[in-house]
N, C-alpha and C positions, 0 to 999 in steps of 0.2 A: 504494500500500500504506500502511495508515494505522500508526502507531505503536504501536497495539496489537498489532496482528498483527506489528509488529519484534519488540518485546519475546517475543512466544509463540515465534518463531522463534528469538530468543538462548535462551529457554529449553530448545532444542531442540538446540543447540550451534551454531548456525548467526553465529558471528562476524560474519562483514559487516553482520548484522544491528545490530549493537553501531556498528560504523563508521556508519550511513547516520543513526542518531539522531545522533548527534555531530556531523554534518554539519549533521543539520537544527536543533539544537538549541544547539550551542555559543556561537555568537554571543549569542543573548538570557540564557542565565546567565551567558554574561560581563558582561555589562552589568547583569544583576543582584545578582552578585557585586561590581563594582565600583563599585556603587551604594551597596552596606552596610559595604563593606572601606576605600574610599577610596585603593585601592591595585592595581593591575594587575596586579602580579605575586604575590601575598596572592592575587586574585581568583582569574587563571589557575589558583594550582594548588590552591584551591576547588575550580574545574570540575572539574578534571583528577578531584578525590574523591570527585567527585558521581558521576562516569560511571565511575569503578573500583566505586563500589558498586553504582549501577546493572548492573554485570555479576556483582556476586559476589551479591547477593539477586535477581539474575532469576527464580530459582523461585519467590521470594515475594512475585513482582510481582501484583497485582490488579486487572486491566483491569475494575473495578467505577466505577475512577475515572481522568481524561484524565492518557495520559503526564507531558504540560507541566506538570503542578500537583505529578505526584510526583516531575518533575526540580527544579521549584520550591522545593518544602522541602525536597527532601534539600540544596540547593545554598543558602537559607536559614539552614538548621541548622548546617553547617559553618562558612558567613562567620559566624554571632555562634559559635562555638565559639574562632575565629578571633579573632574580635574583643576576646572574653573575655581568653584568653589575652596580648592585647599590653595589655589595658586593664591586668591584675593587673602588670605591668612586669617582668616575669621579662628578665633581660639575659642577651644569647649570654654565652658561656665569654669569646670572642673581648673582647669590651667589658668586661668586669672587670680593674679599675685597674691597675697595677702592683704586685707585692706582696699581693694581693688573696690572705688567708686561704684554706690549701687545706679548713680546716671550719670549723662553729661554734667547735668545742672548742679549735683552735689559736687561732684569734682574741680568743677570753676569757683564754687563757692566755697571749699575748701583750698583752692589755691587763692584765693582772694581772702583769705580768713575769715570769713564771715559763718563757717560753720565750726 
């Protein structure tokens, strides 16, 4: 059964269909997530969002064009969303220093002494 015909079957509600792509296909976007991400666990749950959307747009799947290519940039488009993201340097809550300002506005008013 080829992958088109999965895909028509998830859109059919037919689950397992969901599972047997994932099977055939997770490996190679992991590896092409971990190729862009530089990171395993970044990569993983990449895929993991690649194939949650691939079930939640299966209606608006298009076998005009081969599965692989639109697991490929859905799982592309993620890792540089991804990538975007750690490049701008946004730090967990967790890694903010000690004493680390609960806003802008207390932090100017403690550097103006006013708090």
């Amino acid at each position: 059964m080829g992958d088109n015909e999965l895909m028509a079957r998830l859109a059919q509600g037919e689950e397992e269909a969901l599972a047997e792509l994932i099977r055939r296909h997770r490996d190679a976007a992991q590896r092409q997530a971990e190729a862009i991400l530089q990171d395993a666990a970044l990569a993983e749950d990449a895929v993991m969002e690649a194939f949650a959307r691939v079930y939640l747009l299966r209606h608006r799947y298009s076998a005009d064009f081969a599965f692989t290519t639109y697991l490929a940039v859905l799982v592309r488009r993620l890792c540089l969303d991804q990538w975007r993201k750690r490049r701008r340097g946004s730090v967990p809550l967790a890694e903010l220093p000690e004493g680390a300002a609960a806003s802008a506005e207390a932090e100017y008013l403690c550097r103006e002494g006013r708090l």
